[in-house]
Each structure stands twice: as C-alpha cells, then as structure tokens.
C-alpha positions, -999 to +999 in steps of 0.1 A: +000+000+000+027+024+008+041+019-026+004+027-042+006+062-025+044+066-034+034+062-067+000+087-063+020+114-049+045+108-079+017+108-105+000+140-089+032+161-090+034+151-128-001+162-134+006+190-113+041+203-133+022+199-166+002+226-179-028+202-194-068+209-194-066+168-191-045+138-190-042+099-202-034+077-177-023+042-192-017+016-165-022-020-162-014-033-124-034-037-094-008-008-077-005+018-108-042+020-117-054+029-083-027+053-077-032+072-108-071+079-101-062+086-067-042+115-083-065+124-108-093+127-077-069+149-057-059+172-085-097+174-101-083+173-139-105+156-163-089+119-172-094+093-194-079+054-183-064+030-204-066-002-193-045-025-220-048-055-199-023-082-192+013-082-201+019-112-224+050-128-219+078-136-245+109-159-248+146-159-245+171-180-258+139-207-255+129-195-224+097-181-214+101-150-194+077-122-182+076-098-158+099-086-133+105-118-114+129-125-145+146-096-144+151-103-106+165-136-120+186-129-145+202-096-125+210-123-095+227-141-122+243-119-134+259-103-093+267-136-085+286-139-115+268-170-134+268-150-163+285-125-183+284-089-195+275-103-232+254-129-224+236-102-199+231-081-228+223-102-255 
C-alpha cells in the first residue's frame, strides 16, 4: 500500500508540473491503476484510463520470461557472477 501512495504522490506532482486541461493515464497493475485515479481525484483534472490488460510474456534463448521476477532472475545471475556482460546483454 505504501508503494500505491508513493506512486499517487508521484503521478500528482506530474499532473501538477504539466500545464494540461486533461491527461491519459495508461496503467495495467493492481498498484499503478489505483494510484493514478487517486491522483487524478486529488488534482480534479479531467482523465481518461487506459486499461490494456495483461502483459503477455515472450521468450529468450527458449525461455519463457515475463515480468519482473525475471529480471530479478537474471540480474541475481548476473551479481553472482553465473553470467557474463555479453550474455547479460544479448
């Protein structure tokens, strides 16, 4: 939850700095969404939400990754030194 707000506070100051009659938020977690309309409610702009659903996931060297747990993965990996720069990059 305290992320949620972090990220409400984050996306009000945005909507704050910009000088828009209305904005687009585009989000598509259970954390992001609710922040930004908490922002849009405390800053009274008009808004329109995008919802494009679920992140699909894709492969990698015939693995299936997704999301940030991979990345978690892979950076572990690649700290502990069971993989290289190129391979990290690749």
């Amino acid at each position: 939850m305290y992320l949620r707000n972090l990220m409400s506070i984050d996306t009000e100051e945005m909507i704050r700095a910009q000088p828009m009659d209305a904005v687009v938020l585009i989000g598509g977690c259970e954390q992001d969404v609710p922040a930004q309309l908490m922002a849009r409610l405390r800053q009274g702009c008009r808004a329109c939400s995008s919802l494009p659903g679920s992140m699909l996931t894709g492969s990698h060297r015939g693995e299936r990754v997704g999301a940030c747990t991979d990345c978690r993965r892979y950076w572990g990996r690649y700290r502990a030194e069971r993989s290289t720069r190129t391979r990290f990059h690749a």
